[in-house]
C-alpha positions in Angstrom: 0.0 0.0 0.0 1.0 3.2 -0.8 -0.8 6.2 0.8 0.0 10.1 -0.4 -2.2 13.2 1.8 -2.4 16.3 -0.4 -4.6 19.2 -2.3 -6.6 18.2 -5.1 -8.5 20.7 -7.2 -12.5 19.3 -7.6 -14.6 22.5 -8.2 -12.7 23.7 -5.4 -9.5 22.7 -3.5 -9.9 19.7 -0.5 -7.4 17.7 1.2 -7.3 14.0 0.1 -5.9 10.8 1.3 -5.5 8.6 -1.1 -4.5 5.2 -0.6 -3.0 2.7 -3.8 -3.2 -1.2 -3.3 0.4 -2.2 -5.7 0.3 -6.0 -7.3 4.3 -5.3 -8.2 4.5 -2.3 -9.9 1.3 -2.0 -10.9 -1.8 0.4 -9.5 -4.7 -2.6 -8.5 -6.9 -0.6 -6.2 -7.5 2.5 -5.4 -9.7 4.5 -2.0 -9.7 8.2 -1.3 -11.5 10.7 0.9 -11.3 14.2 -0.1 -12.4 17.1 2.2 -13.0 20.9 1.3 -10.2 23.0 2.8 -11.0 25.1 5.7 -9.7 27.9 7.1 -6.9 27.4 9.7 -8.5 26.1 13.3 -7.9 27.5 16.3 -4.4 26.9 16.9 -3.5 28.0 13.4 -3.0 24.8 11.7 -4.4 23.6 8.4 -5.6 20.2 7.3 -2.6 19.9 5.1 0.7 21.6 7.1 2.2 20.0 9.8 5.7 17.0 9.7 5.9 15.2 7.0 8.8 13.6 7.2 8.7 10.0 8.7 10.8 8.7 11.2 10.9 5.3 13.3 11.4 1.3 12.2 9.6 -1.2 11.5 9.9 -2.4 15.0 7.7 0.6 16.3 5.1 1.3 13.4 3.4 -2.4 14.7 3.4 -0.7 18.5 2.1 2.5 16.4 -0.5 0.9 15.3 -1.7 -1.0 18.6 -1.9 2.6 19.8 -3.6 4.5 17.5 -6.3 1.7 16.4 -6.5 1.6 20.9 -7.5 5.2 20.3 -9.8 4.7 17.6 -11.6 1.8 19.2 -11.5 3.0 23.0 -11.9 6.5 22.6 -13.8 7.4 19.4 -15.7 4.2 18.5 -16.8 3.9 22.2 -17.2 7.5 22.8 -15.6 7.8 26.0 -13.4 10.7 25.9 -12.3 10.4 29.3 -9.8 7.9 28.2 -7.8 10.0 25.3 -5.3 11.1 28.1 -4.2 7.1 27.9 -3.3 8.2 24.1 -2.3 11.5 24.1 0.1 13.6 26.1 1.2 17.2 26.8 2.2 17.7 23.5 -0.7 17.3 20.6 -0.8 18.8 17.5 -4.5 19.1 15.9 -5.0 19.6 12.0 -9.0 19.2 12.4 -10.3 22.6 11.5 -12.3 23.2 14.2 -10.1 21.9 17.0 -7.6 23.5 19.0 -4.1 21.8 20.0 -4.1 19.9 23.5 -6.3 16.9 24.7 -8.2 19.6 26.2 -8.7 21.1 22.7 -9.9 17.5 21.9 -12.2 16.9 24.6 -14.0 20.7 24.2 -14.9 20.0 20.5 -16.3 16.7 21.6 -18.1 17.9 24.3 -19.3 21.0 22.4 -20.7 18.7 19.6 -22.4 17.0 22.0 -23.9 19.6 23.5 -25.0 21.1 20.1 -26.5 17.4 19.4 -24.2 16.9 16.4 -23.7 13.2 15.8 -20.0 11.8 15.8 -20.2 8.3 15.7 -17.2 5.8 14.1 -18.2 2.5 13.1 -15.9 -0.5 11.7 -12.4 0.4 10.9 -11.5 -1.1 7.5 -7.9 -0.2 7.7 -4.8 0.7 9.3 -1.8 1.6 7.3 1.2 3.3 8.4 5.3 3.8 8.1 7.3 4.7 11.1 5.6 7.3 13.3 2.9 7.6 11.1 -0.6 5.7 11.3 -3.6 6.2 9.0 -6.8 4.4 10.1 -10.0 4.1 7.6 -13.3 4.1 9.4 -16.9 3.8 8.4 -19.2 5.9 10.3 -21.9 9.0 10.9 -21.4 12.7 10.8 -24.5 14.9 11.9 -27.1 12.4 10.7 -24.7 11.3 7.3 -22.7 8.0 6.4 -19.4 9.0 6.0 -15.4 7.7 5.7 -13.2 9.0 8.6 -9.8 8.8 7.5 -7.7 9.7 10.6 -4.0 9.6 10.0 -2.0 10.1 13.6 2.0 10.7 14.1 2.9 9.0 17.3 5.9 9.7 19.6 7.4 8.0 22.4 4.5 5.6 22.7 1.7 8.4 22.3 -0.3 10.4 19.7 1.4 13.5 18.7 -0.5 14.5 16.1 -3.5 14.5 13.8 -5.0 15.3 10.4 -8.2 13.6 9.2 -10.3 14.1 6.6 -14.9 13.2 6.9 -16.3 12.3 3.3 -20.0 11.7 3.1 -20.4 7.9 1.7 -22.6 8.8 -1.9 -26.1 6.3 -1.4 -25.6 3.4 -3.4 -27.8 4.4 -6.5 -24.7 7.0 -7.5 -22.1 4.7 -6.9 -19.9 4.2 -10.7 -18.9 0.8 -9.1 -19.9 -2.0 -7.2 -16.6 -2.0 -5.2 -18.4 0.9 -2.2 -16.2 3.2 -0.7 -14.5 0.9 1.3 
């Protein structure tokens, strides 16, 4: 697998993961999720800035993965905030536009949405790539009432999450589809 974050111009620019399943050197499959840009969030990131160079071994990207599909499941899937501190330390870096740095940036947009009755709910995980220090984990869920793809890609360091980008594409209903294949 190959996966490549970057702008794409569709009407207008988004941020897209794209992931590409290689038989040799050939292109066999292909999944994305693209996401408007938005303005920078609080803290003044984007969905696109932030490291992109990759550093660790093989050795740590399968303890890397442990801990960010422990996140996923424990903390996002289960909706229990009170257990992202087991995840994320001091230091967090947030590329979400509408969330601040900190696990207390984290747990105030949660809580906010909550209050505000907007739906956040992550469903089966279909995927978890990575290389080194970076994880990128696909999961099917809802957004405010709509099916969408989560694709959450984290940078860990020193056995925590450091850092995160995602991108939340609506699922299309399966009259539009151009394939049979589904989004995930």
């Amino acid at each position: 697998y190959v996966v490549a974050h970057s702008e794409i111009e569709i009407g207008v620019p988004r941020a897209v993961f794209d992931i590409f399943r290689f038989e040799g050197d050939k292109i066999v499959e292909h999944w994305d999720a693209a996401q408007e840009l938005a303005p920078p969030n609080p803290s003044g990131r984007t969905l696109l800035d932030g490291q992109e160079s990759i550093s660790g071994d093989d050795a740590s990207l399968e303890d890397n993965k442990r801990i960010a599909k422990g996140f996923v499941e424990n903390v996002l899937m289960a909706g229990d905030l009170s257990k992202a501190g087991d995840y994320i330390g001091d230091k967090y870096l947030q590329h979400h536009p509408l969330v601040r740095d900190g696990l207390d940036g984290l747990i105030e947009a949660f809580t906010q949405w909550q209050a505000e009755g907007i739906e956040v709910k992550y469903g089966t995980i279909h995927k978890v790539l990575g290389k080194g220090d970076f994880v990128l984990i696909v999961t099917e869920g809802v957004f405010n009432g709509d099916e969408v793809a989560f694709y959450d890609m984290f940078r860990l360091e020193g056995g925590g999450i450091v850092e995160h980008w995602d991108v939340v594409e609506a699922v299309l209903p399966r009259d539009q589809w151009q394939n049979s294949n589904g989004k995930f």
